[in-house]
N, C-alpha and C positions, 0 to 999 in steps of 0.2 A: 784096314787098308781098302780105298774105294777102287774100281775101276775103271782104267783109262776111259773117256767120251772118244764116239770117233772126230772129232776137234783136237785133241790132245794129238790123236797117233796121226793125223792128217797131218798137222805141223811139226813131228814127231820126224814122220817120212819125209817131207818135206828139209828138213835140216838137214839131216842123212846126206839125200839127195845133194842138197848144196856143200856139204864137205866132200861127199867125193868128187864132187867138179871141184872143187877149189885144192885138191888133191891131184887130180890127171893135169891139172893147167901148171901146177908146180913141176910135177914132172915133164912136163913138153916143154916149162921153161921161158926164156925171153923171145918176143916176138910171135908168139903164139898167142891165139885168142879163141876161146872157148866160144861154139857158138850154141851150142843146147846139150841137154842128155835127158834121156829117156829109161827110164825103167818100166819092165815089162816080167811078170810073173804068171806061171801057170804049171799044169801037173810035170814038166818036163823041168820046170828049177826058172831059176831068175836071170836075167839079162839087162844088162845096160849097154845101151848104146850111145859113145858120145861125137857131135861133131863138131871139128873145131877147124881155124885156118890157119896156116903156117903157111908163111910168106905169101906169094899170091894164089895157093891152092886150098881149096876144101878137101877136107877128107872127113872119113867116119871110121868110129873101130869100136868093135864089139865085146864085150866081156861075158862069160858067160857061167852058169856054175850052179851047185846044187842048193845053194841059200845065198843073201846078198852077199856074207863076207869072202864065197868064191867067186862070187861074179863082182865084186871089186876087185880081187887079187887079181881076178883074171883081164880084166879092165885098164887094170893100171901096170903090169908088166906089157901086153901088147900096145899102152902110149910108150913107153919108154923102147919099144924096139919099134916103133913107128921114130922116135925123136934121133934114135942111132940113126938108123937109115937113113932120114933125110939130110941130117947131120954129112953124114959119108956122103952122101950124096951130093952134094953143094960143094965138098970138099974136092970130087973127083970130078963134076960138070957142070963148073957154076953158070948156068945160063940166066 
């Protein structure tokens, strides 16, 4: 068994990366448009931060956690209570 080149884990990370956006964009749903995410790692644990626009606003939201698979979990529950709220929101002051 040889070991990964860092070419392999570059694109490796790189996929990753693009499934959990195409992951937070399913969950935020129709009329949402994903505009980047970033991953960022250091001694305090991992963090993704993505930002994307629903309807004529931008926003951003953080996920964060002791390895990527907490800071996705934690990623993609705070789009889904981002997509509540705005959701409610539109519902109780559609301006």
């Amino acid at each position: 068994m040889s070991a990964a080149g860092p070419d392999v884990v570059a694109e490796a990370d790189a996929q990753y990366l693009a499934q959990i956006a195409r992951d937070c964009e399913a969950c935020l749903g129709p009329g949402a448009e994903l505009l980047g995410i970033e991953h960022t790692a250091d001694e305090s644990g991992t963090s993704f931060v993505l930002r994307y626009r629903l309807g004529s606003h931008e926003h951003e939201r953080r996920g964060t956690g002791d390895g990527i698979l907490a800071a996705h979990a934690d990623l993609r529950a705070n789009v889904i209570i981002d997509r509540l709220r705005f959701g409610f929101s539109e519902l109780v002051d559609p301006r």
